[in-house]
C-alpha positions as CSV (number, residue, x, y, z in Angstrom):
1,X,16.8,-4.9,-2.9
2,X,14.1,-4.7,-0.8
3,X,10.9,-2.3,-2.0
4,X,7.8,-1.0,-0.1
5,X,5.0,-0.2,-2.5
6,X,2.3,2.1,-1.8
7,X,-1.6,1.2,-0.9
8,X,-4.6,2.4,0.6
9,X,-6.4,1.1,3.9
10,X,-10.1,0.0,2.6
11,X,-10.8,-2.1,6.0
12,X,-9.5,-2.4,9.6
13,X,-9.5,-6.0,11.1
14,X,-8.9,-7.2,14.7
15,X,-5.3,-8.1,15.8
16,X,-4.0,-4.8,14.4
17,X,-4.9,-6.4,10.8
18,X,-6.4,-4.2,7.6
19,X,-6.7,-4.9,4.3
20,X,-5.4,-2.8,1.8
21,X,-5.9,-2.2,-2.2
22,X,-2.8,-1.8,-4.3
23,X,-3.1,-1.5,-8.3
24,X,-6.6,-3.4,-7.7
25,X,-5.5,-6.8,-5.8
26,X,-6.7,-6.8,-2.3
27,X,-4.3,-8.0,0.5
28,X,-4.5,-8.5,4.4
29,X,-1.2,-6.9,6.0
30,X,0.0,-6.2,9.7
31,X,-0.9,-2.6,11.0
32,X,1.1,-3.5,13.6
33,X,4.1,-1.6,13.4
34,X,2.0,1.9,13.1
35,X,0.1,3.8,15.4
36,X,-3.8,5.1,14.2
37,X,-3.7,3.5,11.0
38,X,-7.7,4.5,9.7
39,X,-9.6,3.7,6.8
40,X,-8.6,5.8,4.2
41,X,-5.4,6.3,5.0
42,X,-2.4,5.5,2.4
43,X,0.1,3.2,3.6
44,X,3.8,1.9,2.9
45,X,3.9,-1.6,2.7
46,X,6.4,-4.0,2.8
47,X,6.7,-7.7,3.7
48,X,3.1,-7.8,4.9
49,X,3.2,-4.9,7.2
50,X,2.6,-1.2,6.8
51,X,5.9,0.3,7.8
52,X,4.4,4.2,7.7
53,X,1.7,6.5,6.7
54,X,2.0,8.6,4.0
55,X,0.8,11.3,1.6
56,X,-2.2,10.8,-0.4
57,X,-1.0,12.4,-2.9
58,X,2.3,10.9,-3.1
59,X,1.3,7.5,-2.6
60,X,-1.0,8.2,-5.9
61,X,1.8,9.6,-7.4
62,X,4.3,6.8,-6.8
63,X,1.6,4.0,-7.5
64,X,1.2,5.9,-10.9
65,X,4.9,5.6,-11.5
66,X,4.5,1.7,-11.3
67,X,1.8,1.7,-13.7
68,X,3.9,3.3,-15.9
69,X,6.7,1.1,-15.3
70,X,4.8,-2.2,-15.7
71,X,3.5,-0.6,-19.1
72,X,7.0,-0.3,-20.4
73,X,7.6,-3.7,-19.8
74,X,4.9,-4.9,-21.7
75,X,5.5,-6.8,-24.9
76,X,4.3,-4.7,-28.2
């Protein structure tokens, strides 16, 4: 199964590169694949290239729900 995780766009690069922030790692990806990509915009990533724009407030959302998920996992 293949998963695209959600991050935001803190710096655009040249050759349709960006780096993005996802649960506080840093991480240069391919913009590539998506028109007007802009700093501050939340993106779907997947295999080191944003694959779509989306809601800010579902990306937050979403990136909470993996928080959650890796606290669960956790060992008491």
């Amino acid at each position: 199964m293949c998963l695209a995780i959600p991050a935001e766009v803190i710096e655009i690069l040249e050759n349709d590169l960006a780096v993005i922030e996802a649960g506080g790692a840093k991480k240069r990806i391919s913009v590539s694949l998506v028109d007007g990509v802009q700093v501050g915009d939340y993106v779907l990533v997947h295999a080191g290239f944003a694959i779509d724009i989306v809601d800010e407030r579902e990306a937050k959302k979403t990136m909470e729900l993996f928080e959650e998920l890796a606290r669960l996992d956790e060992v008491p």
